[in-house]
PyMOL Python script that loads the backbone (N, CA, C, O; Angstrom):
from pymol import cmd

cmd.read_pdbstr("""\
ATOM      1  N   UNK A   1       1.679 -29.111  -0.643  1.00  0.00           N
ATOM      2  CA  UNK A   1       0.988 -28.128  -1.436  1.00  0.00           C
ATOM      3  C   UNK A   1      -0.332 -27.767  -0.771  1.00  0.00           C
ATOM      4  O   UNK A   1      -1.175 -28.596  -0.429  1.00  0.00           O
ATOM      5  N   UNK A   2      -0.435 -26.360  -0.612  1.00  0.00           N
ATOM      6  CA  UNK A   2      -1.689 -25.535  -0.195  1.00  0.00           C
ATOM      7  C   UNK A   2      -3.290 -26.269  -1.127  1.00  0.00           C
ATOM      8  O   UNK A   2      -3.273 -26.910  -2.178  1.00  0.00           O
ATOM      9  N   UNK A   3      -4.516 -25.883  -0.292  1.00  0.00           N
ATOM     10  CA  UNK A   3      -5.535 -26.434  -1.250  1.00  0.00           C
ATOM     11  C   UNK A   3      -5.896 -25.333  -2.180  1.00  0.00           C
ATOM     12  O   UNK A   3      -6.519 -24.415  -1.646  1.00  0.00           O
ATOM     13  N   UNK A   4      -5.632 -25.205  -3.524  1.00  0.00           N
ATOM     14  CA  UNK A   4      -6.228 -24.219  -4.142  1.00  0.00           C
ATOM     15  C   UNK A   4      -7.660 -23.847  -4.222  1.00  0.00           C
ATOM     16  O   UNK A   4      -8.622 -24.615  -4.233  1.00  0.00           O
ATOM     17  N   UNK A   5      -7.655 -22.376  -4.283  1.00  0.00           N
ATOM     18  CA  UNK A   5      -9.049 -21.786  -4.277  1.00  0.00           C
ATOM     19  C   UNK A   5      -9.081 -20.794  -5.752  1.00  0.00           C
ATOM     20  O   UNK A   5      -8.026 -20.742  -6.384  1.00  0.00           O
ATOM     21  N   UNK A   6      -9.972 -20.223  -6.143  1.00  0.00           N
ATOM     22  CA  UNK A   6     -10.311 -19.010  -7.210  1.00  0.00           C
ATOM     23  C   UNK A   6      -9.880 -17.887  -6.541  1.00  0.00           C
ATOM     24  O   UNK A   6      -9.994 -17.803  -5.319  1.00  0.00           O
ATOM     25  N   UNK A   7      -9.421 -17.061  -7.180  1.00  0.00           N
ATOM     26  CA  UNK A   7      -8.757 -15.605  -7.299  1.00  0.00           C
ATOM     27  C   UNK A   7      -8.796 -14.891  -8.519  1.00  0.00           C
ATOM     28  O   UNK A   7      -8.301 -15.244  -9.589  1.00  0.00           O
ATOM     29  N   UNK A   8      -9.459 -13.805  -8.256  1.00  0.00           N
ATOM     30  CA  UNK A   8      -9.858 -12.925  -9.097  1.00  0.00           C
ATOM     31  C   UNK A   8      -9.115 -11.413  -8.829  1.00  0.00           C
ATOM     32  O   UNK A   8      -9.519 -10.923  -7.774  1.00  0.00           O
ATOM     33  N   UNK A   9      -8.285 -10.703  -9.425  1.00  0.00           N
ATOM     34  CA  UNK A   9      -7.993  -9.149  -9.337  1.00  0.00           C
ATOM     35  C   UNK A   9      -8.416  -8.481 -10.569  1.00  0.00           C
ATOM     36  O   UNK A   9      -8.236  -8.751 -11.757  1.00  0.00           O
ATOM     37  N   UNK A  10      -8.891  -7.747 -10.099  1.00  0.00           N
ATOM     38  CA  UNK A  10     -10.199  -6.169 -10.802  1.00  0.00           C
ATOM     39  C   UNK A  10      -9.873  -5.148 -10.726  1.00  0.00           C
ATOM     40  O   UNK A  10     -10.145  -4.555  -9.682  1.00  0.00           O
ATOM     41  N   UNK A  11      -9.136  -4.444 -11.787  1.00  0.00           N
ATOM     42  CA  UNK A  11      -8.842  -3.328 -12.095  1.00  0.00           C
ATOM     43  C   UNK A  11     -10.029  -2.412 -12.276  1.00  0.00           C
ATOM     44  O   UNK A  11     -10.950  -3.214 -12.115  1.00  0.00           O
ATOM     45  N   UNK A  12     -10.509  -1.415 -12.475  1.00  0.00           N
ATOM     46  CA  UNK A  12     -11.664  -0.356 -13.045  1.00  0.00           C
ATOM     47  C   UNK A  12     -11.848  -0.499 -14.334  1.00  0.00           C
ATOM     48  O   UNK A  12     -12.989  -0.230 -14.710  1.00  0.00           O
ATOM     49  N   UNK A  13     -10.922  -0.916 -15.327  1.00  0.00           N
ATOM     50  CA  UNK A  13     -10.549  -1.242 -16.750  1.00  0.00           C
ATOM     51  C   UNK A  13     -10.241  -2.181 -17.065  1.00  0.00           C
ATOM     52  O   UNK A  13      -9.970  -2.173 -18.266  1.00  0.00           O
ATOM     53  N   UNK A  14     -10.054  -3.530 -16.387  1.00  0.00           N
ATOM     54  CA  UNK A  14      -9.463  -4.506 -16.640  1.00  0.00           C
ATOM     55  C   UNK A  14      -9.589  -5.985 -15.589  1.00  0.00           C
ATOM     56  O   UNK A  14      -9.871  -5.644 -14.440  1.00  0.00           O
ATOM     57  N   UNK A  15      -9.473  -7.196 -15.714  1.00  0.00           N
ATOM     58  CA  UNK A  15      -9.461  -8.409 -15.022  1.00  0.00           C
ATOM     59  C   UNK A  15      -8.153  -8.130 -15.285  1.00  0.00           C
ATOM     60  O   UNK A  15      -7.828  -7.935 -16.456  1.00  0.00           O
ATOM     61  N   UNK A  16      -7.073  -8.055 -14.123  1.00  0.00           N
ATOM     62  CA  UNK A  16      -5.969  -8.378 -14.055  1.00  0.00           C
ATOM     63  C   UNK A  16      -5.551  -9.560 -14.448  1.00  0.00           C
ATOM     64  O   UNK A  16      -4.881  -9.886 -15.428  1.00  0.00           O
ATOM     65  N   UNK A  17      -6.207 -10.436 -13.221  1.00  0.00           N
ATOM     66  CA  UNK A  17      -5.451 -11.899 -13.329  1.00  0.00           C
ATOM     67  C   UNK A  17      -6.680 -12.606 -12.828  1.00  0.00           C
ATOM     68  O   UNK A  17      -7.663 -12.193 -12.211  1.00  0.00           O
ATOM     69  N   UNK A  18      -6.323 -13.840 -13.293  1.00  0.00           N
ATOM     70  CA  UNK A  18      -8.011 -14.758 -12.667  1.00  0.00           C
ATOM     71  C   UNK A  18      -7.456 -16.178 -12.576  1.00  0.00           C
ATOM     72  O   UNK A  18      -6.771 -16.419 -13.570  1.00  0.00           O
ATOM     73  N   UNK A  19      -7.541 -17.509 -11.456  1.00  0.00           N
ATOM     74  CA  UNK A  19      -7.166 -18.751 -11.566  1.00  0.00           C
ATOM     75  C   UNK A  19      -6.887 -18.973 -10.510  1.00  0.00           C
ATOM     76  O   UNK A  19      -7.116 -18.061  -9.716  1.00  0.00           O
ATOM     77  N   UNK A  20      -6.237 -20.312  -9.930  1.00  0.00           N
ATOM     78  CA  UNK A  20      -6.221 -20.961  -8.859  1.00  0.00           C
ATOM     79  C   UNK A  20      -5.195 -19.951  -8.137  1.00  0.00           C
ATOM     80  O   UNK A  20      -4.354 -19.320  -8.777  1.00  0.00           O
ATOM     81  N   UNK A  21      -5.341 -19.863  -6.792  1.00  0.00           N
ATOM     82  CA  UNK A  21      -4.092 -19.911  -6.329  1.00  0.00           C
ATOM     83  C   UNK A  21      -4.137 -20.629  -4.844  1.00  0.00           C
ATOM     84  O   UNK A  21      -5.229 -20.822  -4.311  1.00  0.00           O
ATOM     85  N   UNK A  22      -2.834 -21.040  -4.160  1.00  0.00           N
ATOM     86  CA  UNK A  22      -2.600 -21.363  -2.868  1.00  0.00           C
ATOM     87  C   UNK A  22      -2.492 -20.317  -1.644  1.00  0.00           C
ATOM     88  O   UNK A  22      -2.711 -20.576  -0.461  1.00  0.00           O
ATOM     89  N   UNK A  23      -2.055 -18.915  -2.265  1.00  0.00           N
ATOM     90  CA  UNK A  23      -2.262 -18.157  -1.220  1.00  0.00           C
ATOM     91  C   UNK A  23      -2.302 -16.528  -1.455  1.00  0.00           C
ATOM     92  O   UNK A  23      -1.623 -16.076  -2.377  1.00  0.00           O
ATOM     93  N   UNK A  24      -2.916 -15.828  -0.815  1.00  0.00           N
ATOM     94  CA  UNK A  24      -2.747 -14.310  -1.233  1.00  0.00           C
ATOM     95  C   UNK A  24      -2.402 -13.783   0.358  1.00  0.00           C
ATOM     96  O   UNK A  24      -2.771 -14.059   1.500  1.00  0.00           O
ATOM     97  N   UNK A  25      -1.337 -12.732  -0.395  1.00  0.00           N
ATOM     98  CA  UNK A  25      -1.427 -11.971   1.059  1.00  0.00           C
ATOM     99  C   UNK A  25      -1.609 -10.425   0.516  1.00  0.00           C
ATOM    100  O   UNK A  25      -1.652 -10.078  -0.664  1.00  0.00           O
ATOM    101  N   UNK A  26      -1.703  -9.592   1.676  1.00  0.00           N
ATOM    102  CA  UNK A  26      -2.150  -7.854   0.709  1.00  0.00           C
ATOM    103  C   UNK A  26      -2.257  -7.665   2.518  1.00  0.00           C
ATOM    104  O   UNK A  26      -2.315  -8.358   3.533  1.00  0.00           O
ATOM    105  N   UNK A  27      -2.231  -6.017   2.023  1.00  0.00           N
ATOM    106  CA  UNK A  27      -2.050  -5.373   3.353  1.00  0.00           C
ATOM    107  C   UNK A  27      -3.406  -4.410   3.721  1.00  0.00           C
ATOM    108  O   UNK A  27      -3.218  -3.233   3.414  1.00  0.00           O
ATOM    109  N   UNK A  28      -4.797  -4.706   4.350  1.00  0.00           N
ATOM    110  CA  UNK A  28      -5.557  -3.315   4.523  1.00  0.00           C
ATOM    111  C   UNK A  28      -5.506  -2.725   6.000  1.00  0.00           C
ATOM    112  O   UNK A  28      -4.694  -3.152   6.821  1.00  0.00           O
ATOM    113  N   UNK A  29      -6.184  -1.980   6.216  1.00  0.00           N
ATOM    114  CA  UNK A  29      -6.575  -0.646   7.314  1.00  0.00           C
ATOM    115  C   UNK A  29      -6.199  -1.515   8.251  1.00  0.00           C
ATOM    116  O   UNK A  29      -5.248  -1.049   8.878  1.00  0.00           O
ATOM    117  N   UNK A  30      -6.514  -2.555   8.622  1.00  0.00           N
ATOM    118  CA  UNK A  30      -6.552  -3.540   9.767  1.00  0.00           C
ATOM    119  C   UNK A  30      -4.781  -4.069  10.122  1.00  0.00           C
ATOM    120  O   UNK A  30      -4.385  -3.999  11.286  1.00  0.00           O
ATOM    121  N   UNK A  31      -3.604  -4.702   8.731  1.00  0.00           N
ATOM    122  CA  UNK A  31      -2.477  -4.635   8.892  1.00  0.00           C
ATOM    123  C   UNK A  31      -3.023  -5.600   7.405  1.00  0.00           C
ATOM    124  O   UNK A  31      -3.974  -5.666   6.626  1.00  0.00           O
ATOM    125  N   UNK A  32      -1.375  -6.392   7.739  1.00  0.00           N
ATOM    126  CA  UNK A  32      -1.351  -7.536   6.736  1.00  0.00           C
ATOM    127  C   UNK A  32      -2.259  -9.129   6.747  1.00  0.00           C
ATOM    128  O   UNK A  32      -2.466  -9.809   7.751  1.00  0.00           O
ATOM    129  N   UNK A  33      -2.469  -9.282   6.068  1.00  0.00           N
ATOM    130  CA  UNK A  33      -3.390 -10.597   6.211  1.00  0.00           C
ATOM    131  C   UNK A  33      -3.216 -11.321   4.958  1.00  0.00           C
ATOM    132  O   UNK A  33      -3.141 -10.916   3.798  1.00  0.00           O
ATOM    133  N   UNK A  34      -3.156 -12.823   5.612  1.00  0.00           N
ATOM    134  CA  UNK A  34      -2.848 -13.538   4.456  1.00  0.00           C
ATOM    135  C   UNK A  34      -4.036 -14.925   4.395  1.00  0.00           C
ATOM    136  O   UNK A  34      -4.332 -15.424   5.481  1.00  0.00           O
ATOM    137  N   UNK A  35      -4.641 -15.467   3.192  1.00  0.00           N
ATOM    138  CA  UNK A  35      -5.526 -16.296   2.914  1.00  0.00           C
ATOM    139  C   UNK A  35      -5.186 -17.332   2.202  1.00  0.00           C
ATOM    140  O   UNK A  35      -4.438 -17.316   1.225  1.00  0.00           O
ATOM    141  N   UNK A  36      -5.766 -18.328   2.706  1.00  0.00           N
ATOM    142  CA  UNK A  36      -5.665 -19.632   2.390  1.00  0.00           C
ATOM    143  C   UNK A  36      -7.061 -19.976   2.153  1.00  0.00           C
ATOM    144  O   UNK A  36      -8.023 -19.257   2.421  1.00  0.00           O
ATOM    145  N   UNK A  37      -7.106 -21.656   1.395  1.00  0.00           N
ATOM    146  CA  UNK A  37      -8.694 -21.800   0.815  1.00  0.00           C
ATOM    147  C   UNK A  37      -8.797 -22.169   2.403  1.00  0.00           C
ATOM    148  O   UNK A  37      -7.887 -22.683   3.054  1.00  0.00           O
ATOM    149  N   UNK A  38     -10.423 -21.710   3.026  1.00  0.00           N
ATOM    150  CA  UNK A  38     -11.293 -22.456   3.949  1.00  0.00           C
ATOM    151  C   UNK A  38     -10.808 -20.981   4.819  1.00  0.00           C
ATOM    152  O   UNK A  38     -10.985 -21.316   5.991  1.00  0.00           O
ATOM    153  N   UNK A  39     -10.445 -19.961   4.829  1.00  0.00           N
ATOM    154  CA  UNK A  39     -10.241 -18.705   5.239  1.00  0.00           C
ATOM    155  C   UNK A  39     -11.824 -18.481   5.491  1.00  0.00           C
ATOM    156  O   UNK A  39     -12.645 -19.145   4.857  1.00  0.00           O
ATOM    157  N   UNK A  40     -12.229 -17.473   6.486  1.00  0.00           N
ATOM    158  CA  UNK A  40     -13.574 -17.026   6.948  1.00  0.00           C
ATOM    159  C   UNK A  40     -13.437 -15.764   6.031  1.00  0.00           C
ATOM    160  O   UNK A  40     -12.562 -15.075   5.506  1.00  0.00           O
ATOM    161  N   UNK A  41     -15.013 -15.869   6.152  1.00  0.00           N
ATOM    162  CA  UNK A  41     -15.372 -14.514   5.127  1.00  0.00           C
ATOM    163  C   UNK A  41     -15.220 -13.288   5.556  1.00  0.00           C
ATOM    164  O   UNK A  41     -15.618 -12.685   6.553  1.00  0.00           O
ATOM    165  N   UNK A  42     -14.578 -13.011   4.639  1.00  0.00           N
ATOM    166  CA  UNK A  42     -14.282 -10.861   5.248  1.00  0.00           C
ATOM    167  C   UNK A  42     -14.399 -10.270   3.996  1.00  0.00           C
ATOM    168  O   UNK A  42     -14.414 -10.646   2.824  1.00  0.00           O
ATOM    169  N   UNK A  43     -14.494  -9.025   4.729  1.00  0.00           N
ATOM    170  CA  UNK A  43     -14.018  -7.641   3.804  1.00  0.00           C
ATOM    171  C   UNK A  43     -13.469  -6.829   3.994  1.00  0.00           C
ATOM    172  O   UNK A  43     -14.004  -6.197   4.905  1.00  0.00           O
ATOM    173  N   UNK A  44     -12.582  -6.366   3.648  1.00  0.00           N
ATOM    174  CA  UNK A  44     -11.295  -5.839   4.186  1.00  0.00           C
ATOM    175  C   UNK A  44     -10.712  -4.376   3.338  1.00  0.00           C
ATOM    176  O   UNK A  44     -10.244  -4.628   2.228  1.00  0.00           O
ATOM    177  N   UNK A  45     -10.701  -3.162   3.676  1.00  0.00           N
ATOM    178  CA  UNK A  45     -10.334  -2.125   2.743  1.00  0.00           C
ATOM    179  C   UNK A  45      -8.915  -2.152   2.700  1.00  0.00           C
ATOM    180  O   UNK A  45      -8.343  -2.455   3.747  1.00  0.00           O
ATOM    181  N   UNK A  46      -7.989  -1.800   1.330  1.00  0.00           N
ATOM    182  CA  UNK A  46      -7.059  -2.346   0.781  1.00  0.00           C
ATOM    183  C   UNK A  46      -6.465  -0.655   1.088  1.00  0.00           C
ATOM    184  O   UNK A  46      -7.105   0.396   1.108  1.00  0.00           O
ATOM    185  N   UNK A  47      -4.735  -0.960   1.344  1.00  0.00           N
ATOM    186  CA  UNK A  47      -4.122   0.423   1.418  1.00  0.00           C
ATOM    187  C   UNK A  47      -2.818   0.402   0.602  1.00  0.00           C
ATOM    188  O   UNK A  47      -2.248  -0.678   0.445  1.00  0.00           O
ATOM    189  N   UNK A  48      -2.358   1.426   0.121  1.00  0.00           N
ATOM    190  CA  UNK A  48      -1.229   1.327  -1.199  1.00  0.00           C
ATOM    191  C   UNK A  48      -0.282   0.609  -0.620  1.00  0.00           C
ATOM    192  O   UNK A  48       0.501   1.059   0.216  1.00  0.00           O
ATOM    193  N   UNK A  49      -0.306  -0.771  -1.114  1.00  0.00           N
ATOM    194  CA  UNK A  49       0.972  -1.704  -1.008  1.00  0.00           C
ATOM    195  C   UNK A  49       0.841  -2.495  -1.878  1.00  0.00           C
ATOM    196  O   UNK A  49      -0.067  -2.448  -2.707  1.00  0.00           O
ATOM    197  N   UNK A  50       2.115  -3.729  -1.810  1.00  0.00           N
ATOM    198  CA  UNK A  50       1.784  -4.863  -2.596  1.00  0.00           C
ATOM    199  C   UNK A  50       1.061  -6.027  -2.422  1.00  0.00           C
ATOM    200  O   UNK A  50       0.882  -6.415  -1.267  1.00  0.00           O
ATOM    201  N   UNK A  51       0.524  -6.781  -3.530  1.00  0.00           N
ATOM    202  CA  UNK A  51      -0.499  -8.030  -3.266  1.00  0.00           C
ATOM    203  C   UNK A  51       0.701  -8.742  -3.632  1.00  0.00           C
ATOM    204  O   UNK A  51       1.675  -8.341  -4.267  1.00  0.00           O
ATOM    205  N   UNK A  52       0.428 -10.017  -3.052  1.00  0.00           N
ATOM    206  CA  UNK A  52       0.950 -11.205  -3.953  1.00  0.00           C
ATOM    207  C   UNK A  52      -0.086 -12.337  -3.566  1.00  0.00           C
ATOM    208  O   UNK A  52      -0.767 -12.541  -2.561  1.00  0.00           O
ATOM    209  N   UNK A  53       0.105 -13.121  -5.016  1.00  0.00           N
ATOM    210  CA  UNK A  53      -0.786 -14.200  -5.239  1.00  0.00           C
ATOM    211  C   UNK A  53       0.271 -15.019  -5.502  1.00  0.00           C
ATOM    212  O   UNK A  53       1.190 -14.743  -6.273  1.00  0.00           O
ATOM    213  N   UNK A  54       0.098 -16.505  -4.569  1.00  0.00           N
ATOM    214  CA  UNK A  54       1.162 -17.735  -4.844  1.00  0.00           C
ATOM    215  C   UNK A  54       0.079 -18.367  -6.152  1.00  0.00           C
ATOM    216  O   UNK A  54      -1.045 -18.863  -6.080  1.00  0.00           O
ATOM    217  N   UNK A  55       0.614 -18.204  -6.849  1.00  0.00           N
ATOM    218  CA  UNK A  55      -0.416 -19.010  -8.281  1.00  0.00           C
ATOM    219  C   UNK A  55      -0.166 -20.605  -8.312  1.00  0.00           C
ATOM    220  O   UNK A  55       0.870 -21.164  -7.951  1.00  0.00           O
ATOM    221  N   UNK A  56      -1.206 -21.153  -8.766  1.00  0.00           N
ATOM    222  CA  UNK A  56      -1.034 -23.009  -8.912  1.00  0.00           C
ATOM    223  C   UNK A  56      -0.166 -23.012 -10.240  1.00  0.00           C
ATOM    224  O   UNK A  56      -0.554 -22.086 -10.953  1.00  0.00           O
ATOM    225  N   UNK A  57       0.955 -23.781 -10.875  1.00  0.00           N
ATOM    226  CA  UNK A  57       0.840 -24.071 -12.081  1.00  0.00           C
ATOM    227  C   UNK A  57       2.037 -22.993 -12.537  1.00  0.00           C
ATOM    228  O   UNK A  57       2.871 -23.427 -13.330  1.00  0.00           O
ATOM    229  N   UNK A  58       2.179 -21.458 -12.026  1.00  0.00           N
ATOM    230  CA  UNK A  58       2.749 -20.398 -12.348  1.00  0.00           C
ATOM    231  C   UNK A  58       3.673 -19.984 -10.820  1.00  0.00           C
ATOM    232  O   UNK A  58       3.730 -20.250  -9.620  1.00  0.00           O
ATOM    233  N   UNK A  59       4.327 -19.114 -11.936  1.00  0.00           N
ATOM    234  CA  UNK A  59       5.000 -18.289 -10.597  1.00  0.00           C
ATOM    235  C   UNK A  59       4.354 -16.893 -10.222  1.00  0.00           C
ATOM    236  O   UNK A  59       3.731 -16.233 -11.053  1.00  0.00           O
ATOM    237  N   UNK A  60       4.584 -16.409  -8.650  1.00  0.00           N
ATOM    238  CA  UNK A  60       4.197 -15.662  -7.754  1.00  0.00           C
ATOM    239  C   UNK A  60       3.815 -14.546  -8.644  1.00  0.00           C
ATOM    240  O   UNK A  60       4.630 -14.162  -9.483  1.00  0.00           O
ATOM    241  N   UNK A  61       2.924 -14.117  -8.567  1.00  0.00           N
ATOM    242  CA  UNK A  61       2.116 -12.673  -8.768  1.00  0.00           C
ATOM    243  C   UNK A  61       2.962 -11.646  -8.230  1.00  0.00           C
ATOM    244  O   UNK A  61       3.594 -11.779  -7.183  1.00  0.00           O
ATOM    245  N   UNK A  62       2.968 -10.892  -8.763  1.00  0.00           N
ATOM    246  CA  UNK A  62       3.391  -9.433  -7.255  1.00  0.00           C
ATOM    247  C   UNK A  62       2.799  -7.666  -8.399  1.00  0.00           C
ATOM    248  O   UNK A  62       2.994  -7.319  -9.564  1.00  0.00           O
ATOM    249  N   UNK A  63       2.184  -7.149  -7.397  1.00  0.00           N
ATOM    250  CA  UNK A  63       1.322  -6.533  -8.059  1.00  0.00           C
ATOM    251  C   UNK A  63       1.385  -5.282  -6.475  1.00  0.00           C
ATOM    252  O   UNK A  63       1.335  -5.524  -5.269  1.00  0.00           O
ATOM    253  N   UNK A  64       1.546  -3.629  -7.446  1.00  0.00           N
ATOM    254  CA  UNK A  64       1.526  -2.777  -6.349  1.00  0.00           C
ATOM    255  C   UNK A  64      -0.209  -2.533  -6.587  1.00  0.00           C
ATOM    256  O   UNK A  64      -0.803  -2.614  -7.663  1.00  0.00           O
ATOM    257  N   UNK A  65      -0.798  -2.210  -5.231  1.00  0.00           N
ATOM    258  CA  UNK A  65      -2.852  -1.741  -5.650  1.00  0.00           C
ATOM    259  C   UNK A  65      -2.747  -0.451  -5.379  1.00  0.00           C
ATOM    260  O   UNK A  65      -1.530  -0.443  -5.193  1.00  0.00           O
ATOM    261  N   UNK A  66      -3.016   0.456  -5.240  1.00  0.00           N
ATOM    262  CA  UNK A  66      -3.801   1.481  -4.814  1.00  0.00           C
ATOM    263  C   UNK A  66      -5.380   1.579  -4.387  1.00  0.00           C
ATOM    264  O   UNK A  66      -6.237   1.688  -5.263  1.00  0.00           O
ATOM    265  N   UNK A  67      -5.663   1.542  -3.241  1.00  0.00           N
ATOM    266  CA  UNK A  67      -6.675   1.085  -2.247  1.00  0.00           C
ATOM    267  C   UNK A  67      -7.724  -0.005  -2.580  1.00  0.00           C
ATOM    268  O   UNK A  67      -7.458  -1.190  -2.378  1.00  0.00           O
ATOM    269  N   UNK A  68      -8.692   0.315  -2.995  1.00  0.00           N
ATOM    270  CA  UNK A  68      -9.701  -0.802  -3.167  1.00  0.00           C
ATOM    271  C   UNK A  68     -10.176  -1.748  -2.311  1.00  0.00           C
ATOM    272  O   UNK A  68     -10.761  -1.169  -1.395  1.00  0.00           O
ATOM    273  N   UNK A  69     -10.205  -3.025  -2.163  1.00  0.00           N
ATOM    274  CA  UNK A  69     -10.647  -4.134  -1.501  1.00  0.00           C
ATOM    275  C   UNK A  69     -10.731  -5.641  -1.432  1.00  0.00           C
ATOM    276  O   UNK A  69     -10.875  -5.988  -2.604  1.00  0.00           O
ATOM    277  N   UNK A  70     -10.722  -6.333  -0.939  1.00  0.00           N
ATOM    278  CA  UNK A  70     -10.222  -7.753  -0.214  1.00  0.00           C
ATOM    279  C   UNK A  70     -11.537  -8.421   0.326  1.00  0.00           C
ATOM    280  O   UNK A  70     -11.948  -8.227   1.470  1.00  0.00           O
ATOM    281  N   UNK A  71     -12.300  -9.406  -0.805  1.00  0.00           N
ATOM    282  CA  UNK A  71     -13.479  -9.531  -0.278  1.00  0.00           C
ATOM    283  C   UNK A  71     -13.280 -11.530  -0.338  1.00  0.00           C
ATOM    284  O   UNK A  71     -13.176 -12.232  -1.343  1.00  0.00           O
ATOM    285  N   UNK A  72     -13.286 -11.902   0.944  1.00  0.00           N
ATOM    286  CA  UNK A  72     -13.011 -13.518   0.770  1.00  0.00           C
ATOM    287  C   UNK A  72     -14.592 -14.010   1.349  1.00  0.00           C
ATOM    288  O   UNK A  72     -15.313 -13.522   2.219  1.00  0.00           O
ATOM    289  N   UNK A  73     -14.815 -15.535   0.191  1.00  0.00           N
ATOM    290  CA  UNK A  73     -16.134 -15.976   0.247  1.00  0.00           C
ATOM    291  C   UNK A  73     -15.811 -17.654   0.411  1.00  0.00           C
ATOM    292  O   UNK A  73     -14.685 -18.146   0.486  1.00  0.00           O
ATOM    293  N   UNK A  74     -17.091 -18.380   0.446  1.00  0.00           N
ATOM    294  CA  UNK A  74     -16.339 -20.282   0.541  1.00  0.00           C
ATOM    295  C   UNK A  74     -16.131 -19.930  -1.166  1.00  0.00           C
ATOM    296  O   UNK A  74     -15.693 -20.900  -1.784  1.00  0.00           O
ATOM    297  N   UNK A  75     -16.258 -19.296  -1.594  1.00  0.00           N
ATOM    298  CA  UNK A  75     -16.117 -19.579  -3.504  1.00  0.00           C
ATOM    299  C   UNK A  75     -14.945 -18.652  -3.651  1.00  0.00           C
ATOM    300  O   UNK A  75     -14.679 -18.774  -4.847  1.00  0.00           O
ATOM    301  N   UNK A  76     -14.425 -18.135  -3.345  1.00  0.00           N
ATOM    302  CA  UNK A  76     -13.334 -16.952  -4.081  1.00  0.00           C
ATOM    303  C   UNK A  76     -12.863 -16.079  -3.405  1.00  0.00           C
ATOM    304  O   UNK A  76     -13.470 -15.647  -2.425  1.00  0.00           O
ATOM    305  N   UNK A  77     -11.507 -15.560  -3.829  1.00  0.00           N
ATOM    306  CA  UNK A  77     -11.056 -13.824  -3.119  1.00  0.00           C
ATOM    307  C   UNK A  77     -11.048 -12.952  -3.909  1.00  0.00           C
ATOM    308  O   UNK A  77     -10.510 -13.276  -4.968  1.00  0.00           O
ATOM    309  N   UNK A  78     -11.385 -12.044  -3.866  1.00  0.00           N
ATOM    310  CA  UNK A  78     -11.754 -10.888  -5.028  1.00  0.00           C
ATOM    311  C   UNK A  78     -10.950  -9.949  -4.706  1.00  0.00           C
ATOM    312  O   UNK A  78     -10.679 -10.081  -3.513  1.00  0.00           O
ATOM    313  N   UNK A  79     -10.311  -8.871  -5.256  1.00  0.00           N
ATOM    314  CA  UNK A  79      -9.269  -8.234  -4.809  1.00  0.00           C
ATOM    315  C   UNK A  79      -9.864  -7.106  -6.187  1.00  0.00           C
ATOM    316  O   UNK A  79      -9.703  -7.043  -7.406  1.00  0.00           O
ATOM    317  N   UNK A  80     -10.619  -6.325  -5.116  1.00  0.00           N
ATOM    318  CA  UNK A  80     -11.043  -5.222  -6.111  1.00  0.00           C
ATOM    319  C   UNK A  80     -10.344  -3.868  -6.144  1.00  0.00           C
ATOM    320  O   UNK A  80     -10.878  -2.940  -5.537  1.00  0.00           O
ATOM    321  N   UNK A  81      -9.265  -3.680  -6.758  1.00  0.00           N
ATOM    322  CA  UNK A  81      -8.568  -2.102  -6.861  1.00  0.00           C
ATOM    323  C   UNK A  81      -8.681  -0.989  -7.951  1.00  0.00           C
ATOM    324  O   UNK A  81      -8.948  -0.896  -9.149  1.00  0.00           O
ATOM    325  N   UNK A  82      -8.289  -0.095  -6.764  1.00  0.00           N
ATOM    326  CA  UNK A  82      -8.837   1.389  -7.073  1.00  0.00           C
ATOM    327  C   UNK A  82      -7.797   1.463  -8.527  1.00  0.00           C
ATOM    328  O   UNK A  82      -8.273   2.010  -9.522  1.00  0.00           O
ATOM    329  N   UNK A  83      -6.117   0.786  -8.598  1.00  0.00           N
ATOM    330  CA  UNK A  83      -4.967   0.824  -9.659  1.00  0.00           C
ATOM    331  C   UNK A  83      -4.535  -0.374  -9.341  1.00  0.00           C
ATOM    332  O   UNK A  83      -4.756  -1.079  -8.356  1.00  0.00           O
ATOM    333  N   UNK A  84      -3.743  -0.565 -10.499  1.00  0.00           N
ATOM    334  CA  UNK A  84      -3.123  -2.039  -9.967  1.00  0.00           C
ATOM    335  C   UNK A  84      -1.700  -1.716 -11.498  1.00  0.00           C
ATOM    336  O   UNK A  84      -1.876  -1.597 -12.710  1.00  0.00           O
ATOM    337  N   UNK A  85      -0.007  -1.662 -10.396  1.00  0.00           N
ATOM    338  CA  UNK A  85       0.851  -1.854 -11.374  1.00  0.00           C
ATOM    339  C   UNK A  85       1.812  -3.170 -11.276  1.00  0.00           C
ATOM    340  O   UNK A  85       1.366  -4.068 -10.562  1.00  0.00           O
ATOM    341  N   UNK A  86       2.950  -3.378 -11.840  1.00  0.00           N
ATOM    342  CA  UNK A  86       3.828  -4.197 -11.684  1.00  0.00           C
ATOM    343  C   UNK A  86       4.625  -3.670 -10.601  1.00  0.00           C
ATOM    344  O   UNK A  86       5.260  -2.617 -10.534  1.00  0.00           O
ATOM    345  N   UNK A  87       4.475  -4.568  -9.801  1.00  0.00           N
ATOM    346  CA  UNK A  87       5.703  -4.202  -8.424  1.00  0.00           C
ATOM    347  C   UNK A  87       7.392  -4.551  -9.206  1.00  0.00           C
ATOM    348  O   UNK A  87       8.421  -4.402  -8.546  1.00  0.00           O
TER     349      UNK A  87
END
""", "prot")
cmd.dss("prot")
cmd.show_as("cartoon", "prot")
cmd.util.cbc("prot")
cmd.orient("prot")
């Protein structure tokens, strides 16, 4: 088992989802990239695809964004989007 970290997704209207997870992957300008806890800090602009969050405790996230952003810290990944539906 992955080391869990905090994950946060931010709708304009809404906290999507918030809690541990082992891994996120999402696709921006740059390609696909995927995070694990102890990941270096970035920021990353987000392009219409899907996120997924491996959740602790739950099963896999999967979530389509419409652009927004991918901001990883030693405390958290923030996954701030422009929309966010059910993939």
């Amino acid at each position: 088992m992955a080391t869990p970290f905090q994950v946060e997704l931010v709708a304009p209207d809404r906290i999507v989802w918030a809690g541990e997870a082992e891994m996120v992957s999402a696709r921006t300008v740059d390609g696909e990239i995927g995070v694990l806890a102890g990941h270096i800090p970035l920021l990353g602009v987000l392009v219409d695809a899907p996120v997924k969050i491996q959740r602790v405790g739950e099963g896999d996230l999967l979530v389509n964004v419409s652009g927004g952003f991918l901001s990883v810290s030693k405390e958290k990944v923030s996954i701030l989007a422009e929309s966010v539906e059910d993939a």
